[in-house]
C-alpha positions in Angstrom: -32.6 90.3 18.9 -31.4 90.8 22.5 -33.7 87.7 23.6 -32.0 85.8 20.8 -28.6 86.5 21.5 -29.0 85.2 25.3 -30.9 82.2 24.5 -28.1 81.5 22.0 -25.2 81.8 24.2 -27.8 80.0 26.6 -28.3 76.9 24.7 -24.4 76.5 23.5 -23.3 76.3 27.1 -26.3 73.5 27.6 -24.4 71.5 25.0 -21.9 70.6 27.6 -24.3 69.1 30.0 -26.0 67.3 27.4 -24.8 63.2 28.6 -24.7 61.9 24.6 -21.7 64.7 24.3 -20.0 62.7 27.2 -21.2 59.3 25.6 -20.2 60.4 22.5 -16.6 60.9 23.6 -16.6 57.3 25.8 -18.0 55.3 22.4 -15.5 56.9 20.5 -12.1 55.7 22.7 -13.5 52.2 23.0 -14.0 52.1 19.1 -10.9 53.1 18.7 -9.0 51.6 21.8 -10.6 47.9 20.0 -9.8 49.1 16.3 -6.3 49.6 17.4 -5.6 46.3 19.3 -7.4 44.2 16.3 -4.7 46.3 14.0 -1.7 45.1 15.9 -3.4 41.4 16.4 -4.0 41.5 12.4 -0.8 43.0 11.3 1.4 43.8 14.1 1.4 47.6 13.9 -1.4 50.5 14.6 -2.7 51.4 11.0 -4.6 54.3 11.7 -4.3 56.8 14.6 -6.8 57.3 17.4 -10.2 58.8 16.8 -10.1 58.6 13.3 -14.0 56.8 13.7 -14.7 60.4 14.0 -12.3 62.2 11.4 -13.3 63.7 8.4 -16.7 64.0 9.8 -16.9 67.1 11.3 -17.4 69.8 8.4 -20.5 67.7 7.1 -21.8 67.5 10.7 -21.1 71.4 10.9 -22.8 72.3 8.0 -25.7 69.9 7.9 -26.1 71.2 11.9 -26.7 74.4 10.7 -29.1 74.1 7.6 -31.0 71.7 9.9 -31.2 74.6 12.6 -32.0 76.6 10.3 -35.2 74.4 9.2 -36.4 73.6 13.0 -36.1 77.4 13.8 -37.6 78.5 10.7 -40.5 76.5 10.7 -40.6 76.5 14.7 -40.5 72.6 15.8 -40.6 73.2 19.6 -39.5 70.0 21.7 -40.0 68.8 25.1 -36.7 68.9 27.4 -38.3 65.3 28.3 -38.2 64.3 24.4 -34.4 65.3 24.2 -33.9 63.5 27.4 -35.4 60.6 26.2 -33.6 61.1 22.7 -30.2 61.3 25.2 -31.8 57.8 26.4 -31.5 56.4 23.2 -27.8 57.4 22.3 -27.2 55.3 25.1 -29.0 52.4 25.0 -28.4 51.5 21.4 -24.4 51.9 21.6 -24.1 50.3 24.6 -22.1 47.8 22.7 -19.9 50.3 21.5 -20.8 49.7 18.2 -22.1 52.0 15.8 -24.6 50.1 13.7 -27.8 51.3 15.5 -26.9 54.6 15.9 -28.5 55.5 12.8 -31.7 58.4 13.0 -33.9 55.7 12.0 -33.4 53.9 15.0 -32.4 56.2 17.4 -35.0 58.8 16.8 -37.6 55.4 16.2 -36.7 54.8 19.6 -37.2 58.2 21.0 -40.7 58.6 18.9 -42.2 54.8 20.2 -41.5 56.0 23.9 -43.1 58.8 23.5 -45.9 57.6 21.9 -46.9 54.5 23.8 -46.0 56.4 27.2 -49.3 57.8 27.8 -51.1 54.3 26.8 -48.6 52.8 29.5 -48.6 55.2 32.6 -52.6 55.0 32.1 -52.5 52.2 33.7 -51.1 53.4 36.7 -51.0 55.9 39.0 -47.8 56.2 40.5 -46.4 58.5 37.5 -47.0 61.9 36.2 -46.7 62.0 32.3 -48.4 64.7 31.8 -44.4 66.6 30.7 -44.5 63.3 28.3 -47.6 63.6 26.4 -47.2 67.4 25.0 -44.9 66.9 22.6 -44.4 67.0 18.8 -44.1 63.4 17.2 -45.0 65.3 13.5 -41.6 67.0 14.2 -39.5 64.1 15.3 -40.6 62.2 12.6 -39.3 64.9 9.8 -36.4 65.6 11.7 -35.6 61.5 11.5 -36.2 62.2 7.3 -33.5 65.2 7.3 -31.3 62.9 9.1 -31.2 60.3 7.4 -30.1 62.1 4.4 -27.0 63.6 6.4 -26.4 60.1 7.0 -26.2 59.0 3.3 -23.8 62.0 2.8 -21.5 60.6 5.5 -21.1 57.2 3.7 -20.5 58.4 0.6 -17.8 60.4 1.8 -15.8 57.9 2.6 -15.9 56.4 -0.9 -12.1 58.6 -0.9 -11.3 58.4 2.8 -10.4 55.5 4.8 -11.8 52.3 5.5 -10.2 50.2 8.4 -8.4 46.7 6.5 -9.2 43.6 8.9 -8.1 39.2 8.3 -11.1 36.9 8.8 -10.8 33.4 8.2 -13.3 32.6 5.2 -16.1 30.0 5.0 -13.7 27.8 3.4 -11.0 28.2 5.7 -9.1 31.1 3.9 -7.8 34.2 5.5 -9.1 37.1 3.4 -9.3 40.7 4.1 -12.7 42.6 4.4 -12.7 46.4 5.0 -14.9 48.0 7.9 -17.2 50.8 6.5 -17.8 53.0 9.9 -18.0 56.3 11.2 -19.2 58.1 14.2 -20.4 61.8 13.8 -21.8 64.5 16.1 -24.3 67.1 14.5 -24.9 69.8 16.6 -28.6 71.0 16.2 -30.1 74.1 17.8 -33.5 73.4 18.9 -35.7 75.1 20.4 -38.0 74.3 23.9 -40.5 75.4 26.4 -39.4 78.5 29.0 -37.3 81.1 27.3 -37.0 84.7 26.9 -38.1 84.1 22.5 -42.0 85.0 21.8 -43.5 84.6 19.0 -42.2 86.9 15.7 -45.5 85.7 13.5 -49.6 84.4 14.2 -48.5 81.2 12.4 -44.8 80.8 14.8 -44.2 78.2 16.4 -45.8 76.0 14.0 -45.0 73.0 16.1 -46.1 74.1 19.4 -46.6 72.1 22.9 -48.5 75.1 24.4 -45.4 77.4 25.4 -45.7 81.1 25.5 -42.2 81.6 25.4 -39.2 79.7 23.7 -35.4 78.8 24.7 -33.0 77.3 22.6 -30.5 74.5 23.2 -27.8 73.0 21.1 -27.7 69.2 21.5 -25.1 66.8 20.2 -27.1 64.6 17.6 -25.1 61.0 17.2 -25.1 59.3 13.8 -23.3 56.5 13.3 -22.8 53.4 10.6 -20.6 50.0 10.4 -20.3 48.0 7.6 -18.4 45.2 6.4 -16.9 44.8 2.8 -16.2 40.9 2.3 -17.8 40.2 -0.6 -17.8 43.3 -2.2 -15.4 46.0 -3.3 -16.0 48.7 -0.7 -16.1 51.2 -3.1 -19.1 49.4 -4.5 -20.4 48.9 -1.4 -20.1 52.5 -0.3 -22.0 53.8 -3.2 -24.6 51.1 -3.1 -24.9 52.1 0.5 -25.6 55.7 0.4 -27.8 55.1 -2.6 -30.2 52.4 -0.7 -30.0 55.1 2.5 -30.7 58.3 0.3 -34.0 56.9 -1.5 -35.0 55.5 2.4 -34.7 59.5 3.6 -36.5 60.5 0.3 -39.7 58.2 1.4 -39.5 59.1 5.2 -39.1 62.3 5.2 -42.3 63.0 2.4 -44.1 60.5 4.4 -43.5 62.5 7.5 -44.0 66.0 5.9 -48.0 64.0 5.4 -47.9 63.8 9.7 -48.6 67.6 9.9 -52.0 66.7 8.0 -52.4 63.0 8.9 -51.1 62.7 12.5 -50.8 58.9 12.3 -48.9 59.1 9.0 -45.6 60.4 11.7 -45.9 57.1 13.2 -46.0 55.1 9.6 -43.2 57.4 9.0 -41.2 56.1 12.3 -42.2 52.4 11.5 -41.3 52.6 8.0 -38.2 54.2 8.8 -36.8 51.2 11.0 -38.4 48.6 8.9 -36.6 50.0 6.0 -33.2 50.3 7.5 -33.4 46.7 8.6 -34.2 45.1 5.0 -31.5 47.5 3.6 -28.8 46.2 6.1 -30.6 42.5 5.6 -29.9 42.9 1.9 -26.7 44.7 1.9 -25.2 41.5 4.3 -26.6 38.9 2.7 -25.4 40.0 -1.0 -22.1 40.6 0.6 -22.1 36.9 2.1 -23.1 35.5 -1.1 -20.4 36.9 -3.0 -16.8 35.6 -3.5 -14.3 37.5 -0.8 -13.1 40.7 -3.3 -10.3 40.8 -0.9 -9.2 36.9 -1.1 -5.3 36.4 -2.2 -4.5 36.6 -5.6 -3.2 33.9 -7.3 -0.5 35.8 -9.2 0.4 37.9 -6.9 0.0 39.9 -2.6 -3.3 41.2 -2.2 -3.3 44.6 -0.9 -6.2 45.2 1.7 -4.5 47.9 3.4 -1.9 51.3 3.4 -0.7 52.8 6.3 -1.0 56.9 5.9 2.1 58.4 4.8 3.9 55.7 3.6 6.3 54.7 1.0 2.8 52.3 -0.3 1.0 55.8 0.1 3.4 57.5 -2.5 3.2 54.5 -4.8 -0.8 55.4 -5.3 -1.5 51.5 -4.8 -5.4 51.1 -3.7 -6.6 48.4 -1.5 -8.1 45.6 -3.7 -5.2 45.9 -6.2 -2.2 42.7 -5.7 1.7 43.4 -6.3 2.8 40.5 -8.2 6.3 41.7 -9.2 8.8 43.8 -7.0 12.3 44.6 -9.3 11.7 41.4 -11.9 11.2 39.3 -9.2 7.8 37.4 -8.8 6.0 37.2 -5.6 3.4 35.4 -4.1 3.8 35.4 0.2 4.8 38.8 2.1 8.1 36.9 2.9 8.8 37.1 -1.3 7.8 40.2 -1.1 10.5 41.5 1.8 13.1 39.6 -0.1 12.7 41.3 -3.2 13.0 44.3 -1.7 16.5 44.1 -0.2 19.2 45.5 -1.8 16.7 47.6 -3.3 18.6 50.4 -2.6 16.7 54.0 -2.9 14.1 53.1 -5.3 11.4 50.7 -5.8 9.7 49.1 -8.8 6.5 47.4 -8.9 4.1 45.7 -11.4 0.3 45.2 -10.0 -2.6 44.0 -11.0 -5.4 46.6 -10.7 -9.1 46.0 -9.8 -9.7 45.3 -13.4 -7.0 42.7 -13.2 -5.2 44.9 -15.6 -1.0 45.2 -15.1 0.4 48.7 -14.6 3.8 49.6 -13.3 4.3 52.0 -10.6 7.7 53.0 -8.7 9.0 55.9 -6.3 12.1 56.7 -4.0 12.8 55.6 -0.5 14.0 58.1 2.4 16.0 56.5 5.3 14.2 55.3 8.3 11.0 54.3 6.6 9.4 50.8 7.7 10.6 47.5 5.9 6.8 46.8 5.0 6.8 50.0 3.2 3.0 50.6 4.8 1.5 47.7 2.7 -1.1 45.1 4.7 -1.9 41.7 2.7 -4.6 39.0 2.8 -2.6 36.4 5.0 -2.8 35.1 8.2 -2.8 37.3 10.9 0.4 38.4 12.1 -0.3 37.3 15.8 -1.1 34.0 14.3 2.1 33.6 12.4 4.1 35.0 15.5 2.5 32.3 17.8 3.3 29.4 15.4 7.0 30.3 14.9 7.7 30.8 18.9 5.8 27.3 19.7 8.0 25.9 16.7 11.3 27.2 18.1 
């Protein structure tokens, strides 16, 4: 137990000199350094505050990072400091853009597994590099661990079917400005692993079941990056959300019993691996291309101010409007542009009345109380031009 305890406080201090924690904390500014400037270009005010890409994400992280722990402990999956270097490798590289698409497992453990297994078939044909720390390893591990994952993935999507999504204006295909909603998150699972050179031995004949030829064990806790981004155009993004995590969930069923068949049939890990990116491709393939296809959900109404967006904690908060849903009446008065919509609202005095359409394109009829000092917008963002847009074209008319 002793052993334990010092390899534990051991490996939680190596979390800090892990470079994806650092990468993990530069991604996450830019994201949200660009989100930020596109919000005040789109509609002239920071929606969301900073780091946000990240909120909401941590208790799922947490308690996924432990079961997972739990599983590569329990089990023993023993990896190569080179393999988490190379995994490290592989934050980096595919985020480079600061974007979070291909920092799913499937691609950044695919990554990590291909390197590993086409090194030794590489530095054969030199002689100038030692792999020999690269080719005792445990791809049958890497390849469940992508499996487990990818499920912790599909939980992180689907909890943002009642969190927020980040409202943006695009101009259309036919030369409308409609509203889309960006699906994304960036998470950080912390996952105790354990690797060669420690104080740990082995507890049973069978432990470590994954072994690289260690005697003795350490532990480390990495920062494991999973990320997503996703556009909602065409669809309504709670649709899209739960069509989503639904594609990604059956993908982690299939990899992960595919990679459970590598620990009898070493060359199933790598059909595992290949599967896994091949997979995630035609799911994104599909999920864009039936989201082109479609009609913008988030077009203007006819009738009335689509919503596409509500800042937190504002008057359009209270009112329990939803993105999607269009205001066409504000007191009796019908509106149509946001400039309708301000000038129905003064005069107002300390109470508001609305009728909407719903996402059903059903009326209801909503209202609440306004405190002094809250915004003129009342926290509402519509499909319209972009507020930098409309700026520009008054200033060059005056």
């Amino acid at each position: 137990m002793e052993a334990w305890l010092i390899e534990l406080a051991k490996g939680i201090g190596k979390f800090f000199l892990n470079p994806a924690f650092y990468w993990f904390l530069f991604i996450l500014t830019a994201a949200s350094y660009f989100r930020i400037k596109r919000e005040r270009y789109d509609f002239g005010i920071k929606v969301y505050p900073k780091f946000i890409e990240w909120g909401k994400t941590w208790l799922v992280s947490l308690i996924s990072g432990i079961l997972i722990s739990a599983v590569i402990i329990g089990v023993g999956m023993v990896f190569s400091y080179e393999t988490l270097l190379v995994l490290a490798f592989a934050f980096i590289i595919l985020s480079i853009s600061t974007h979070f698409t291909l920092l799913s497992p499937s691609y950044t453990i695919g990554l990590t597994f291909l390197i590993l297994f086409f090194a030794p078939y590489i530095f054969d044909m030199q002689s100038w590099v030692d792999y020999s720390l690269l080719y005792e390893r445990s791809l049958p591990a890497l390849a469940i661990l992508a499996g487990l994952l990818l499920f912790v993935e599909s939980l992180l999507i689907k909890r943002i079917e009642k969190q927020v999504t980040f409202p943006r204006i695009e101009l259309s295909d036919r030369g409308v400005w409609v509203g889309e909603q960006q699906i994304k998150r960036l998470a950080v699972v912390p996952l105790l692993m354990l690797v060669p050179e420690g104080l740990i031995t082995s507890f049973a004949p069978w432990w470590p079941y994954f072994s690289i030829g260690e005697t003795s064990l350490g532990l480390v806790l990495i920062p494991f990056l999973i990320g997503f981004h996703y556009k909602a155009q065409g669809h309504f993004h709670q649709d899209a959300i739960y069509k989503l995590a639904k594609a990604n969930t059956f993908l982690a069923i299939g990899i992960l019993i595919i990679a459970v068949g590598g620990v009898v049939v070493p060359y199933l890990s790598l059909t595992a691996i290949i599967l896994a990116i091949i997979g995630k491709e035609y799911m994104n393939y599909r999920y864009r291309e039936g989201d082109r296809l479609r009609r913008p959900y988030y077009q203007p109404h006819p009738k009335g101010l689509r919503v596409i967006g509500i800042i937190p904690g504002s008057p359009a908060e209270r009112l329990e409007i939803e993105p999607g849903e269009s205001i066409y009446r504000v007191h009796g008065r019908n509106v149509r542009t946001s400039q309708a919509f301000y000038e129905a609202l003064q005069g107002s005095g300390a109470y508001i009345k609305m009728e909407i359409f719903n996402h059903d394109n059903e009326a209801r009829f909503v209202q609440c109380s306004l405190y002094e000092g809250e915004h003129h917008s009342l926290g509402f963002q519509f499909a319209e031009e972009p507020y930098k847009a409309r700026r520009d074209k008054k200033n060059n008319a005056s």
